[in-house]
C-alpha positions as CSV (number, residue, x, y, z in Angstrom):
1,X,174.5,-62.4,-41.8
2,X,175.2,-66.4,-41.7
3,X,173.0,-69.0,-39.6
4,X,175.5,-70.4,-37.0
5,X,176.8,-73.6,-37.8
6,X,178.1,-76.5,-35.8
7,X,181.0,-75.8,-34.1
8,X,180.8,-72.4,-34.9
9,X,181.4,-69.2,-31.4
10,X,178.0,-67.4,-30.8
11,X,178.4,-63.4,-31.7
12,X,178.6,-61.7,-28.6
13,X,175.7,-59.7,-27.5
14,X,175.2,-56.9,-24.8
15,X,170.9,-57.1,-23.7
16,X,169.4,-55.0,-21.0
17,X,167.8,-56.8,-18.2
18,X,164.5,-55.2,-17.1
19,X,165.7,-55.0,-13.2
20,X,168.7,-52.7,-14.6
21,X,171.8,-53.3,-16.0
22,X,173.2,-55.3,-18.2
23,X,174.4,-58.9,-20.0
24,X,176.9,-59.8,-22.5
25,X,176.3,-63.1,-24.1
26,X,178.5,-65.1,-24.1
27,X,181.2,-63.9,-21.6
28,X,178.8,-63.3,-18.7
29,X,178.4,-66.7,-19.2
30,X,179.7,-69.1,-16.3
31,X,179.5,-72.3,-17.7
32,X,179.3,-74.1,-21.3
33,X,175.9,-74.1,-22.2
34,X,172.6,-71.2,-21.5
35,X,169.3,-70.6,-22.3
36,X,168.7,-67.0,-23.6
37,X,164.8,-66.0,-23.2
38,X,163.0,-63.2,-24.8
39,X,159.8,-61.7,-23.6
40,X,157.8,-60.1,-25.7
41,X,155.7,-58.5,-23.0
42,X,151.8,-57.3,-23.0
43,X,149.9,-56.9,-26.0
């Protein structure tokens, strides 16, 4: 797999959410721009 470039479309992704259900990335999306976080949890 590539880096992204500019200008280039992020894959799409489908994540879990930990309260249930689920996310696709990026046509869940409402607007142009989103933060994705990723917790790792406890150690």
């Amino acid at each position: 797999m590539e880096k992204l470039q500019q200008g280039d479309r992020f894959p799409s992704l489908t994540l879990n959410l930990v309260g249930g259900g689920q996310v696709r990335i990026p046509e869940d999306v409402p607007g142009r721009y989103a933060a994705v976080l990723f917790y790792r949890g406890h150690w």
